[in-house]
C-alpha positions, 0 to 999 in steps of 0.5 A: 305849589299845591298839588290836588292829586297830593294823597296816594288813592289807598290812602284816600279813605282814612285821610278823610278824617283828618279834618283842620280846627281852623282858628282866627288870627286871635287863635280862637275858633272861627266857630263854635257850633258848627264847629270851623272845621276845613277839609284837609285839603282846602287846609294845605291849600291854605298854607300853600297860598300863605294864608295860614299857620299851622298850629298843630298837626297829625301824625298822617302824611300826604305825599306828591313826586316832591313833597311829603308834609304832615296834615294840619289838625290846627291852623290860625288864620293870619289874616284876623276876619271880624265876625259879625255882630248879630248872626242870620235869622236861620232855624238852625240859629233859632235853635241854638239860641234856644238850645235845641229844646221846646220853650214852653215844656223843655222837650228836645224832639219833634222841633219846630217853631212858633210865632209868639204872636201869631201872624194872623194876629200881626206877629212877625218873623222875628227874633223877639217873635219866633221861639224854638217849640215841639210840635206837639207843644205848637199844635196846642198853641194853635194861632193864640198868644201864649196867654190866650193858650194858658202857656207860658215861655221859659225865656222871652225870645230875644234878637241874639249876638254871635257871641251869644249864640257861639257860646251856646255852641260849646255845649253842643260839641260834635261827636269826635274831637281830635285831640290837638284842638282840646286846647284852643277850643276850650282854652278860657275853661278853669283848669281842674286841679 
């Protein structure tokens, strides 16, 4: 039975940081950016209910009256949940897609982004006509086509996959990664020698 009162309250602040890679049933990430990471205990909930595997653990504790178990550090999911095809037009998407960085002059600051075709010229909010752009860059452009701008895109806006967009994801890795989820987050890397 899951307990949510399963971590003594001095421990709270350190178990915190313990949170679970979750893999699909394929035991690849869920997500590469952001990255599927649970709360440990959404984690043993998860196992409680029989709805994971536990692939990998910490070496921290959590304790109730009648049971003391590991923290999960990995688990795989035992159902296999199909991603979606094409991911949500979202600026964070939009971002990754463009990978965080200016599309007319490479700049990674002050990000915003611009309508390719102006609206007030008939351009839509869309993939093919929304490109990642620093405000600066923006402000220049004004409501002129890139063309009518004497600006020009380093790639052509393009409508991504998921899979696209995971793949630009792995560039971007958080800022800590627990070592048990080095091997099934990079797991289709060439081996160094």
């Amino acid at each position: 039975m899951y307990h949510p009162d399963l971590i003594r309250p001095e421990e709270h602040w350190n178990v915190e940081r313990c949170p679970a890679l979750v893999l699909n049933a394929d035991y690849t990430p869920l997500s590469y950016y952001p990255l599927s990471l649970w709360p440990w205990q959404t984690a043993i909930k998860a196992v409680f209910l029989d709805r994971v595997d536990i692939v990998s653990s910490y070496e921290r504790e959590v304790h109730s009256p009648s049971l003391q178990m590991k923290i999960p550090s990995v688990i795989a999911l035992k159902q296999y949940v199909r991603p979606s095809a094409y991911p949500a037009f979202t600026r964070f998407n939009l971002f990754l897609r463009d990978k965080f960085q200016c599309q007319y002059c490479g700049s990674l600051k002050d990000l915003t982004f611009d309508h390719v075709v102006p609206r007030r010229a008939g351009g839509r909010t869309t993939w093919e006509n929304v490109a990642t752009a620093c405000s600066p860059c923006n402000l220049k452009k004004g409501g002129r086509t890139p063309k009518e701008a004497h600006m020009s895109l380093h790639v052509q806006p393009i409508r991504p996959t998921t899979w696209q967009l995971q793949e630009h994801g792995r560039a971007f890795p958080p800022g800590h990664l627990h070592e048990s989820w080095h091997d099934w987050l990079y797991w289709d890397v060439e081996l160094q020698p």
